[in-house]
ZADO-759367 format. One record per residue (C-alpha): x, y, z negated; residue in one letter. Coordinates in steps of 0.2 Angstrom, whole numbers, plus 2048, in hexadecimal, padded with zeros to 3 digits. Each point is the difference from the previous one (the first is absolute). Layout:
BEGIN
XYZA...
This chain:
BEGIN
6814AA295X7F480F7FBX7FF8087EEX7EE8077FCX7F48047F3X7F17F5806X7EF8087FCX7F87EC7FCX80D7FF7F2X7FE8137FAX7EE7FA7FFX8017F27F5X80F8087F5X7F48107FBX7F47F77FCX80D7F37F5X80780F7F8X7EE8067FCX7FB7F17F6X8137FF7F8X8037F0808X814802802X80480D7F2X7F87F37F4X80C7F1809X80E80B7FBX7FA8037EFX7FD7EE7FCX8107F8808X80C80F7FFX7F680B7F2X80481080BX7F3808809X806802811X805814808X7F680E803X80180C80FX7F780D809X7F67F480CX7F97F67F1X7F88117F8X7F9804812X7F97ED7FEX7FB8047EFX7F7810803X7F87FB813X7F97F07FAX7FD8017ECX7EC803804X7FF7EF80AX8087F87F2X7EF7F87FCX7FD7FB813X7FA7EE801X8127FA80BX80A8077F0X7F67F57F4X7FE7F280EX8157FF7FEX8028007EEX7F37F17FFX80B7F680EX8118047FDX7FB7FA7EEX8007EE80AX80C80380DX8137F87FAX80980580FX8038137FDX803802812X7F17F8807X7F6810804X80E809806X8007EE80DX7EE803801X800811808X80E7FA80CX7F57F5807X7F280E804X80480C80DX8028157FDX7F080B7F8X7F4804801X7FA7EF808X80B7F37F7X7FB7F280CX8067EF7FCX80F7FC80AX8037ED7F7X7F87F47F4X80B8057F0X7F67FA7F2X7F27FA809X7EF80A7FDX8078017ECX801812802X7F380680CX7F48097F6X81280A7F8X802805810X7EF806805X80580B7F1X80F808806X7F8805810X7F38067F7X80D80B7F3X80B80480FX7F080A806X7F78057F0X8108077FAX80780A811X8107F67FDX806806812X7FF8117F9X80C7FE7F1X80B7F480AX80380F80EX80280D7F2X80D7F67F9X80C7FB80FX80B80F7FAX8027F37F0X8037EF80DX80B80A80AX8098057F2X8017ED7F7X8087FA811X80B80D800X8057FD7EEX8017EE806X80D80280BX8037FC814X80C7F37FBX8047FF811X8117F87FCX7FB7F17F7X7F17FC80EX80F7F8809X8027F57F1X7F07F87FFX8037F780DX80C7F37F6X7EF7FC7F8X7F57FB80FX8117F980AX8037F67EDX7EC7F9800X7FE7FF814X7F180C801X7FB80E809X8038137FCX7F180680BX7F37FA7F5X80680B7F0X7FA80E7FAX80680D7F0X7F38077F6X80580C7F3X7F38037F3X8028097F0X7F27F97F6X8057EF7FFX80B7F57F1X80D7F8809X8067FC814X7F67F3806X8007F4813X7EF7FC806X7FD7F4810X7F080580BX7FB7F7810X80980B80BX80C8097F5X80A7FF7F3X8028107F3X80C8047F4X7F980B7F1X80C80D7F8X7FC80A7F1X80B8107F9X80B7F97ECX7FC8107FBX7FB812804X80B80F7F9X804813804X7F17FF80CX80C7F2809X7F97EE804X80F7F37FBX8007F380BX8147F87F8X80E80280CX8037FA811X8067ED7FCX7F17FF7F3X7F380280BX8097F780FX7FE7F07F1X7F08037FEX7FB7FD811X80C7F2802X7F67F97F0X7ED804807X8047F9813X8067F07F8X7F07FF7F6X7F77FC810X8097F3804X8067F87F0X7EF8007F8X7F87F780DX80D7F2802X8007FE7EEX7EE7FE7FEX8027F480EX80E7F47F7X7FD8067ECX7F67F07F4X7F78087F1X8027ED7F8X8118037FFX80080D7F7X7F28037F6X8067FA7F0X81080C801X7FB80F7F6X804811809X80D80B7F3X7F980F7FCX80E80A807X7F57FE812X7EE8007F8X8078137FBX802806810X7EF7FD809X8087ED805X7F67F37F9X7FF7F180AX80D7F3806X7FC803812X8028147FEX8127FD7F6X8067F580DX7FC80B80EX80880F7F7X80E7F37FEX8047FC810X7FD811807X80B80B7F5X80D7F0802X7FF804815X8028127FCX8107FF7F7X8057F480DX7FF80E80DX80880F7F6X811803805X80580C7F9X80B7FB7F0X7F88107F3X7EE7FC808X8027EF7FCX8058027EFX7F580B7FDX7F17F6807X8087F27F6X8018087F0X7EC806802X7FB7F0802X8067F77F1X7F980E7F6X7F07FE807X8037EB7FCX8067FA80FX80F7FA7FBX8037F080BX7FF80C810X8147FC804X7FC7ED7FEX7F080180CX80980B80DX80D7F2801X7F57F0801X7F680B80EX811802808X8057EF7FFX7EE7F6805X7F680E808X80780780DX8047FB812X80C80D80BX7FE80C7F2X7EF800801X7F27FC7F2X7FA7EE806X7EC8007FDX7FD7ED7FEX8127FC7FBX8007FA7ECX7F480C7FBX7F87F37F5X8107FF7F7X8048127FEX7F08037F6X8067F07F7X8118087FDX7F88107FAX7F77FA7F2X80C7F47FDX80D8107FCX7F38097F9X7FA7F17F4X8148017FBX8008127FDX7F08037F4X7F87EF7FFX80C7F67F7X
C-alpha cells in the first residue's frame, strides 16, 4: 500500500485553504479554526497575490452549492497529475468542466510546480511525522479479508490541509485521505499507531458500505424521522450518511481485538452519539456475516432497518 502526498489533492487543498473553505467548516461546526504551521505560511506568502485569480473566486461560488464537502477532493481523483489534468472518468459529468479549465490554467498562471518542488522538504517532513506504521500495514488486511476486497487497488494519501480522513472510490482506484489532528513543536500529530490503523479501517469500509447502502437504503421510510441534533453537529446531516457512519464504526469495533483499543474506540463513540455501536456490532455478528466474513447481499435491508430502529430508541423517542 503506498503513503504519498499527491500533487492533484495539494492542488485543490491550496487553493481550499485560500478561499477558507475548511477553517471556516471548523469554525461553524467545532467553532475552532483548524492549526497553523510552517507550510500554511509558505501557502500564504507564495499564493496571497493569486488570491483574486478567477479559479479562487470560481470555488467559492461552487462550493457555496456543493453539500458533499468531499466532492472536489473526488473530483481531482478522477483527473490525472498537473500540469495536464486529463479526465480519467465521468465523475460529475461535464458539471465541472470549465472549474477545471481553471485549474490548469492557475496550475500554470501561478508556477504551482515551483512552490510544490520548494516545498518537498515540508511533504517529506509531513510523512515523516506521519509515521511508517509499517507494523499495523499487517493489520489492514482484516479489513479487506472482512469486506472481500482487494488490497492492490488502495492507495494512502496524506494531506495536511484537509478537515477530516476521508475514502474516495475512482474508476481504477480507491484512496484513502488522511489529514494531521493537529500541528505542534514543529511536529505534525497524526494520533497513535491504533488511531490511525481505525481510521483506515473506517475510510476502506466507506467504499464499500456506502455503495451497498445506497443500493438497499428507502428515503420513504425514513423521511419523517427527524435526525437529532447530536449528528447534524458533526457535519452528519442525512439518514443515509448516519447510517453508513453506523455501520462502518459498528465493523470497526467488530475487528479491534485488543481489549484497551476496544474500549477505548468504544467510549469515543458514544461521545460522539454513537451509542447503539454494541447492539449493531452484535446484530452484524448474528445476520451478516457468513464464515467470518461481512455478507454483501445478506440482510442488509434489515440492518439499515435495525439501525435506525436503535437509533429512533436512543434519541427519537
Amino acid at each position: 500500500m503506498n503513503i504519498y502526498i499527491d500533487q492533484r489533492i495539494e492542488l485543490i487543498t491550496i487553493i481550499q485553504t485560500l478561499c477558507n473553505y475548511w477553517d471556516n467548516l471548523a469554525l461553524k461546526y467545532f467553532n475552532n479554526k483548524l492549526f497553523q504551521c510552517e507550510y500554511k505560511e509558505n501557502i500564504k506568502q507564495y499564493f496571497n497575490k493569486y488570491k483574486n485569480n478567477e479559479t479562487i473566486e470560481l470555488y467559492n461560488k461552487f462550493c457555496n452549492d456543493e453539500m458533499d464537502i468531499s466532492a472536489f477532493l473526488t473530483l481531482v481523483l478522477n483527473y490525472s497529475t498537473p500540469p495536464e489534468i486529463c479526465k480519467l472518468s465521468d465523475y460529475n459529468g461535464n458539471k465541472y468542466d470549465y472549474f477545471i479549465n481553471c485549474l490548469r490554467r492557475f496550475y500554470k498562471e501561478t508556477d504551482f510546480n515551483i512552490f510544490y518542488t520548494n516545498n518537498k522538504n515540508q511533504h517529506k517532513k509531513i510523512l515523516e511525522d506521519f509515521g511508517n506504521k509499517g507494523d499495523f500495514i499487517e493489520e489492514l488486511k482484516y479489513i479487506f479479508d472482512f469486506l472481500s476486497i482487494e488490497q492492490k487497488y488502495y492507495e494512502v494519501i496524506i494531506s495536511p490541509l484537509v478537515f477530516g480522513n476521508f475514502g474516495i472510490n475512482t474508476n481504477d482506484k480507491i484512496y484513502i485521505i488522511i489529514s494531521p489532528i493537529n500541528y505542534k513543536d514543529d511536529k505534525y500529530i497524526f494520533g497513535s499507531k491504533e488511531s490511525v490503523k481505525n481510521i483506515i479501517w473506517h475510510e476502506i469500509s466507506h467504499t464499500v458500505i456506502n455503495d451497498l447502502t445506497k443500493k438497499y437504503y428507502n428515503l420513504v421510510r425514513f423521511e419523517n424521522i427527524k435526525i437529532p441534533e447530536i449528528y447534524v453537529n458533526n457535519l452528519y446531516n442525512n439518514w443515509e450518511t448516519i447510517i453508513n457512519e453506523y455501520i462502518i464504526r459498528s465493523i470497526t469495533y467488530l475487528l479491534e481485538k485488543d481489549n484497551n483499543c476496544q474500549k477505548a474506540l468504544l467510549e469515543y463513540e458514544i461521545k460522539s452519539g454513537f451509542n447503539e455501536i454494541e447492539n449493531i456490532k452484535n446484530f452484524i455478528i448474528e445476520n451478516c456475516l457468513i464464515n467470518d466474513k461481512f455478507n454483501k447481499e445478506n440482510n442488509y435491508s434489515k440492518l439499515i432497518d435495525y439501525v435506525i430502529e436503535r437509533i429512533s430508541k436512543s434519541y427519537c423517542t
